[in-house]
N, C-alpha and C positions, 0 to 999 in steps of 0.2 A: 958636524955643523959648526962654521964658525961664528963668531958674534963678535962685530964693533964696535956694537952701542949703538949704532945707525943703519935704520931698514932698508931694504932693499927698495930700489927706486919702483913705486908703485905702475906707473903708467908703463914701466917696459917689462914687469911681468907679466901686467893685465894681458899688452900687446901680443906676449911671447903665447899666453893661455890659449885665446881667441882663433892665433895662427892656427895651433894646434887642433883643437876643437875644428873647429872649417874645414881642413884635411880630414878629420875623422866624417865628419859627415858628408863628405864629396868623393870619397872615394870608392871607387867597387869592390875593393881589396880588403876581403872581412880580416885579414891577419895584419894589414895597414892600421887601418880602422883602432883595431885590438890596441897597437903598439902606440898610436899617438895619444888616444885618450887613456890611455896608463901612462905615457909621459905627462899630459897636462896634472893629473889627479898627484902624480907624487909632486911635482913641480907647485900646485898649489898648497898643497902639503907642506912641504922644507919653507917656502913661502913667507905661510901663515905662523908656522913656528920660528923661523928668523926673527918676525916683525914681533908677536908676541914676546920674545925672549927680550928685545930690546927694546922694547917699551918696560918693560919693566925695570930694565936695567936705569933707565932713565927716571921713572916715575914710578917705584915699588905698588906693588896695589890701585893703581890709577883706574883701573877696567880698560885701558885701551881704547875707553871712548866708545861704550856699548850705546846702539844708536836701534833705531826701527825703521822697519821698509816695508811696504805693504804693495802685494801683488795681485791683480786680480786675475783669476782664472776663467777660461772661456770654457762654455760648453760644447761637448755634453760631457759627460764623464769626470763633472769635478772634483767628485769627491774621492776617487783614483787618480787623480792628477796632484791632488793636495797631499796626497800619501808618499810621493814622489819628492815633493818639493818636501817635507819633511824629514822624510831618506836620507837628501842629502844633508839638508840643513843639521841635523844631530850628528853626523860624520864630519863637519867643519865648524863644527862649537857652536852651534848656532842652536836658538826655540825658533818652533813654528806653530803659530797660534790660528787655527782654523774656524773661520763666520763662518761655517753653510748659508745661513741667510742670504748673505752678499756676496757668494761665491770668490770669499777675501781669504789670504793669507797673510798674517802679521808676521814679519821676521826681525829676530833681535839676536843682535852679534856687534862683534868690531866690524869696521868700513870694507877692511881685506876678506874678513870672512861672507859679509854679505855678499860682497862682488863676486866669489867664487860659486857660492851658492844657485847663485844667477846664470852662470856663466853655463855652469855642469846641468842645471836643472832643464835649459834650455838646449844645450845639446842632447841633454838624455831625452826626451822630452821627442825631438828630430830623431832619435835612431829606435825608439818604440814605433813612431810610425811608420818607419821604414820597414821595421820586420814586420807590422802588423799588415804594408800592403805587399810586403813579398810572401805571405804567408797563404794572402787572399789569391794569388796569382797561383800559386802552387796547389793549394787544397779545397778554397772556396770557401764558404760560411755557412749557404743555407738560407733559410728565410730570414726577414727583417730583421724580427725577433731574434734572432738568434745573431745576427751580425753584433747586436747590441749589447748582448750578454756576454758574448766572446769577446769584445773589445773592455770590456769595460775590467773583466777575468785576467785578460791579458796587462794590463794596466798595473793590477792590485797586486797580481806576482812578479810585474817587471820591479814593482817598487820595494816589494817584499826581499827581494833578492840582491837589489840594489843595495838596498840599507845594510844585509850581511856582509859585503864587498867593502863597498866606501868602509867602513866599520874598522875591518879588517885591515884593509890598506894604510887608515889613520894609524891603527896602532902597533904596524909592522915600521911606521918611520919613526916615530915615538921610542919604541924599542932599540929601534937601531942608533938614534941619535948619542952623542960624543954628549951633548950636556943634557941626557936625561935625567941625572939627578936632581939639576935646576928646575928642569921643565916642568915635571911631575905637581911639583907645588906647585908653579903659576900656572896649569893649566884647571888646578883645584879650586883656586882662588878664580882661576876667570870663569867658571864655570858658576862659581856660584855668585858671581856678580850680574852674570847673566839671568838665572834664575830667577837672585831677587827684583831685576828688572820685570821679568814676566810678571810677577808678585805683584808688583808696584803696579803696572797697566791691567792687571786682570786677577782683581782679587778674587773672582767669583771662577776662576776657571778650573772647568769639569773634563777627564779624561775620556776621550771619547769613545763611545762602543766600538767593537773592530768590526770592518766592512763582514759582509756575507758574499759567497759566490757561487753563483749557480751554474757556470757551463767550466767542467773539468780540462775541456780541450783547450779554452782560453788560456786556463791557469797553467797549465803546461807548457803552452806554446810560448806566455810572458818568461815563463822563467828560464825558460832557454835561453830567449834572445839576452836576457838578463845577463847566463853565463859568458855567453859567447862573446859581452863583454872586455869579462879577464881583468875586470879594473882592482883585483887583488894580486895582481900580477907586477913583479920590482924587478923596475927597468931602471940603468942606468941613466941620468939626467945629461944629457950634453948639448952641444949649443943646437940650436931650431935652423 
Protein backbone atom coordinates (compact mmCIF):
# COMPACT_ATOMS: atom_id res chain seq x y z
CA UNK A 1 0.00 0.00 0.00
CA UNK A 2 1.38 3.15 -0.97
CA UNK A 3 0.73 6.63 0.70
CA UNK A 4 1.28 10.34 -0.57
CA UNK A 5 -0.01 12.15 2.01
CA UNK A 6 -3.19 12.57 -0.08
CA UNK A 7 -6.42 10.40 -0.20
CA UNK A 8 -7.81 8.80 -2.57
CA UNK A 9 -10.48 10.97 -4.42
CA UNK A 10 -13.55 10.05 -2.46
CA UNK A 11 -16.51 10.45 -4.88
CA UNK A 12 -14.60 7.92 -7.50
CA UNK A 13 -14.31 5.21 -5.04
CA UNK A 14 -17.72 5.69 -3.56
CA UNK A 15 -18.76 5.43 -7.58
CA UNK A 16 -16.28 2.52 -8.16
CA UNK A 17 -18.07 0.72 -4.63
CA UNK A 18 -21.84 1.28 -5.82
CA UNK A 19 -20.94 -0.02 -9.52
CA UNK A 20 -19.86 -3.07 -7.75
CA UNK A 21 -22.54 -3.67 -5.23
CA UNK A 22 -25.38 -3.15 -8.28
CA UNK A 23 -23.81 -6.13 -10.27
CA UNK A 24 -23.74 -8.14 -7.15
CA UNK A 25 -27.21 -7.68 -6.59
CA UNK A 26 -28.64 -7.90 -10.32
CA UNK A 27 -27.03 -10.73 -11.09
CA UNK A 28 -28.16 -14.44 -11.25
CA UNK A 29 -24.67 -15.74 -11.19
CA UNK A 30 -24.13 -16.68 -7.51
CA UNK A 31 -20.16 -17.05 -8.37
CA UNK A 32 -20.51 -13.34 -10.00
CA UNK A 33 -22.24 -12.17 -7.21
CA UNK A 34 -19.39 -13.92 -4.80
CA UNK A 35 -16.63 -12.28 -6.88
CA UNK A 36 -17.80 -8.47 -7.00
CA UNK A 37 -18.92 -8.12 -3.48
CA UNK A 38 -15.44 -9.39 -2.34
CA UNK A 39 -14.06 -6.85 -4.80
CA UNK A 40 -16.03 -4.03 -3.27
CA UNK A 41 -15.27 -5.15 0.55
CA UNK A 42 -11.39 -5.43 -0.13
CA UNK A 43 -11.62 -2.17 -2.36
CA UNK A 44 -13.33 -0.38 0.68
CA UNK A 45 -10.84 -1.83 2.86
CA UNK A 46 -7.29 -0.51 1.10
CA UNK A 47 -9.71 2.61 0.80
CA UNK A 48 -10.36 3.27 4.21
CA UNK A 49 -6.87 2.35 5.22
CA UNK A 50 -5.11 4.69 2.50
CA UNK A 51 -7.32 7.59 3.70
CA UNK A 52 -6.68 6.75 7.49
CA UNK A 53 -3.02 6.53 6.97
CA UNK A 54 -2.97 9.96 5.35
CA UNK A 55 -4.73 11.67 7.41
CA UNK A 56 -2.61 11.05 9.94
CA UNK A 57 0.25 11.79 7.99
CA UNK A 58 -1.26 15.14 7.75
CA UNK A 59 -2.67 15.70 11.16
CA UNK A 60 -1.22 13.09 13.76
CA UNK A 61 -4.16 12.21 16.14
CA UNK A 62 -6.76 14.34 14.51
CA UNK A 63 -9.61 11.47 14.66
CA UNK A 64 -10.05 11.80 11.00
CA UNK A 65 -13.12 13.75 11.79
CA UNK A 66 -15.29 11.05 13.88
CA UNK A 67 -18.80 12.33 12.96
CA UNK A 68 -22.50 10.55 13.70
CA UNK A 69 -25.23 9.25 11.38
CA UNK A 70 -28.32 7.84 12.39
CA UNK A 71 -30.39 5.35 10.57
CA UNK A 72 -33.69 4.30 10.92
CA UNK A 73 -34.85 0.82 10.54
CA UNK A 74 -38.15 -0.30 9.03
CA UNK A 75 -40.11 -3.09 10.14
CA UNK A 76 -40.47 -5.88 11.07
CA UNK A 77 -37.63 -7.59 12.18
CA UNK A 78 -35.45 -4.64 13.55
CA UNK A 79 -33.85 -5.84 15.96
CA UNK A 80 -32.12 -8.62 13.37
CA UNK A 81 -31.56 -5.88 11.04
CA UNK A 82 -29.70 -3.66 13.61
CA UNK A 83 -27.45 -6.79 14.32
CA UNK A 84 -26.48 -6.45 10.71
CA UNK A 85 -25.83 -3.03 10.55
CA UNK A 86 -23.57 -3.44 13.54
CA UNK A 87 -21.78 -6.43 11.79
CA UNK A 88 -20.75 -4.34 9.55
CA UNK A 89 -20.14 -1.19 11.17
CA UNK A 90 -17.43 -2.95 13.88
CA UNK A 91 -15.46 -4.52 10.62
CA UNK A 92 -15.10 -0.93 9.19
CA UNK A 93 -14.09 0.91 12.51
CA UNK A 94 -17.08 2.11 13.04
CA UNK A 95 -19.91 1.82 16.85
CA UNK A 96 -23.25 1.21 16.50
CA UNK A 97 -25.48 2.37 18.97
CA UNK A 98 -29.03 0.73 19.03
CA UNK A 99 -32.73 2.73 20.37
CA UNK A 100 -35.15 -0.23 20.18
CA UNK A 101 -37.53 2.49 21.20
CA UNK A 102 -37.26 4.27 17.95
CA UNK A 103 -36.15 1.61 15.87
CA UNK A 104 -32.73 4.07 15.47
CA UNK A 105 -29.36 3.26 14.93
CA UNK A 106 -26.56 5.74 15.98
CA UNK A 107 -23.39 5.33 13.88
CA UNK A 108 -19.96 6.90 14.77
CA UNK A 109 -16.86 6.65 12.46
CA UNK A 110 -14.81 8.90 9.97
CA UNK A 111 -17.11 10.07 6.67
CA UNK A 112 -15.27 7.17 4.48
CA UNK A 113 -16.11 4.55 6.99
CA UNK A 114 -19.71 5.71 7.50
CA UNK A 115 -20.27 5.60 3.74
CA UNK A 116 -19.10 2.11 3.57
CA UNK A 117 -20.96 0.96 6.11
CA UNK A 118 -24.12 2.24 4.33
CA UNK A 119 -23.16 1.08 1.27
CA UNK A 120 -22.41 -2.91 2.37
CA UNK A 121 -25.27 -2.85 4.93
CA UNK A 122 -27.70 -2.01 2.14
CA UNK A 123 -26.57 -4.41 -0.15
CA UNK A 124 -26.32 -7.19 2.35
CA UNK A 125 -29.46 -6.17 3.47
CA UNK A 126 -30.90 -6.98 -0.71
CA UNK A 127 -29.09 -10.37 -0.80
CA UNK A 128 -30.57 -11.75 2.66
CA UNK A 129 -33.82 -11.18 0.97
CA UNK A 130 -33.12 -12.57 -2.01
CA UNK A 131 -31.97 -15.89 -0.45
CA UNK A 132 -34.74 -15.63 2.07
CA UNK A 133 -37.31 -15.52 -1.16
CA UNK A 134 -35.51 -18.21 -3.09
CA UNK A 135 -35.51 -20.30 -0.10
CA UNK A 136 -39.35 -19.73 0.15
CA UNK A 137 -39.62 -20.94 -3.63
CA UNK A 138 -37.65 -23.96 -2.96
CA UNK A 139 -38.86 -25.37 0.55
CA UNK A 140 -41.78 -23.15 1.70
CA UNK A 141 -42.32 -21.84 5.49
CA UNK A 142 -45.36 -23.24 6.77
CA UNK A 143 -47.81 -21.33 8.76
CA UNK A 144 -47.72 -17.55 9.59
CA UNK A 145 -46.10 -18.03 12.56
CA UNK A 146 -43.55 -19.79 11.43
CA UNK A 147 -42.73 -17.50 8.27
CA UNK A 148 -41.96 -15.05 11.00
CA UNK A 149 -39.70 -16.93 13.27
CA UNK A 150 -37.82 -18.27 10.34
CA UNK A 151 -37.21 -14.97 8.81
CA UNK A 152 -36.40 -13.28 11.74
CA UNK A 153 -33.69 -16.72 12.47
CA UNK A 154 -32.53 -16.30 9.33
CA UNK A 155 -31.57 -12.57 9.71
CA UNK A 156 -29.74 -13.16 13.33
CA UNK A 157 -27.35 -15.94 11.61
CA UNK A 158 -27.00 -14.05 8.34
CA UNK A 159 -25.63 -11.23 10.62
CA UNK A 160 -23.90 -13.55 13.01
CA UNK A 161 -21.80 -14.84 10.11
CA UNK A 162 -21.41 -11.74 8.56
CA UNK A 163 -19.58 -10.23 11.27
CA UNK A 164 -17.10 -13.47 11.34
CA UNK A 165 -16.23 -12.61 7.53
CA UNK A 166 -16.07 -8.77 7.31
CA UNK A 167 -13.86 -9.41 10.46
CA UNK A 168 -11.72 -11.56 8.94
CA UNK A 169 -11.45 -10.01 5.54
CA UNK A 170 -10.54 -6.45 7.67
CA UNK A 171 -7.69 -8.16 9.15
CA UNK A 172 -6.34 -10.31 6.32
CA UNK A 173 -5.71 -6.68 4.48
CA UNK A 174 -4.31 -5.19 7.69
CA UNK A 175 -1.88 -8.19 7.79
CA UNK A 176 -1.08 -8.02 4.32
CA UNK A 177 -0.34 -4.26 4.10
CA UNK A 178 3.49 -2.79 3.29
CA UNK A 179 2.89 -0.08 6.30
CA UNK A 180 1.44 -2.26 8.83
CA UNK A 181 3.71 -1.28 11.30
CA UNK A 182 2.38 2.49 10.96
CA UNK A 183 -1.15 1.22 10.67
CA UNK A 184 -1.34 -0.83 13.77
CA UNK A 185 -1.00 2.43 16.00
CA UNK A 186 -3.35 4.59 14.25
CA UNK A 187 -5.76 2.16 13.93
CA UNK A 188 -5.35 1.92 18.01
CA UNK A 189 -5.58 5.49 18.42
CA UNK A 190 -8.65 5.70 15.98
CA UNK A 191 -10.34 3.34 17.60
CA UNK A 192 -10.29 4.78 20.81
CA UNK A 193 -11.23 8.02 19.65
CA UNK A 194 -14.08 6.52 18.38
CA UNK A 195 -14.90 5.02 21.58
CA UNK A 196 -14.57 8.04 23.56
CA UNK A 197 -17.02 9.55 21.15
CA UNK A 198 -19.54 6.77 22.02
CA UNK A 199 -18.66 7.84 25.73
CA UNK A 200 -19.20 11.30 25.17
CA UNK A 201 -22.90 10.79 23.39
CA UNK A 202 -23.99 7.91 25.58
CA UNK A 203 -22.73 7.92 28.90
CA UNK A 204 -25.31 5.62 30.27
CA UNK A 205 -24.85 2.87 27.49
CA UNK A 206 -25.62 -0.80 28.43
CA UNK A 207 -24.50 -3.92 26.28
CA UNK A 208 -27.26 -5.43 25.06
CA UNK A 209 -28.75 -8.91 25.76
CA UNK A 210 -28.06 -11.33 22.84
CA UNK A 211 -31.24 -12.07 20.53
CA UNK A 212 -32.87 -15.56 21.15
CA UNK A 213 -34.01 -17.98 18.50
CA UNK A 214 -36.59 -20.25 18.05
CA UNK A 215 -36.77 -21.87 14.50
CA UNK A 216 -33.38 -24.01 13.97
CA UNK A 217 -34.13 -24.03 10.07
CA UNK A 218 -34.02 -20.20 9.90
CA UNK A 219 -30.71 -20.24 11.50
CA UNK A 220 -29.37 -22.52 9.30
CA UNK A 221 -30.64 -21.48 6.15
CA UNK A 222 -29.15 -17.49 7.32
CA UNK A 223 -26.06 -18.79 7.69
CA UNK A 224 -25.53 -20.40 4.48
CA UNK A 225 -26.63 -17.70 2.53
CA UNK A 226 -24.15 -15.79 4.81
CA UNK A 227 -21.34 -18.30 3.56
CA UNK A 228 -22.21 -18.49 0.15
CA UNK A 229 -21.07 -15.02 0.42
CA UNK A 230 -17.25 -15.67 0.49
CA UNK A 231 -16.63 -11.97 1.53
CA UNK A 232 -13.42 -13.56 3.23
CA UNK A 233 -12.39 -14.48 0.11
CA UNK A 234 -8.77 -12.17 -1.40
CA UNK A 235 -9.31 -11.16 -4.73
CA UNK A 236 -7.14 -9.25 -6.67
CA UNK A 237 -8.30 -5.47 -6.99
CA UNK A 238 -8.22 -4.21 -10.62
CA UNK A 239 -9.96 -1.60 -12.60
CA UNK A 240 -14.10 -2.06 -12.56
Amino acid sequence: MSINGVAPDRAKYLARVRALLAKAESTTFEEEADALTAKAQELITKYALEALLASETMEPGNGNGVETRRLILNAPYVSAKASLVDAVAGANRCRCVFTPADDLVTLLGTPGDLDAVDLLTTSLLTQAEVAMRQHRREFGYGGSSTIKSFRRAFLLAFAVRIRQRLAEAAAAVVAESADRDRLLPVLTRHAAEVDARVAELFPTLRTARRSTVSNSAGWAAGKAAADRARLHKRRPVGPS
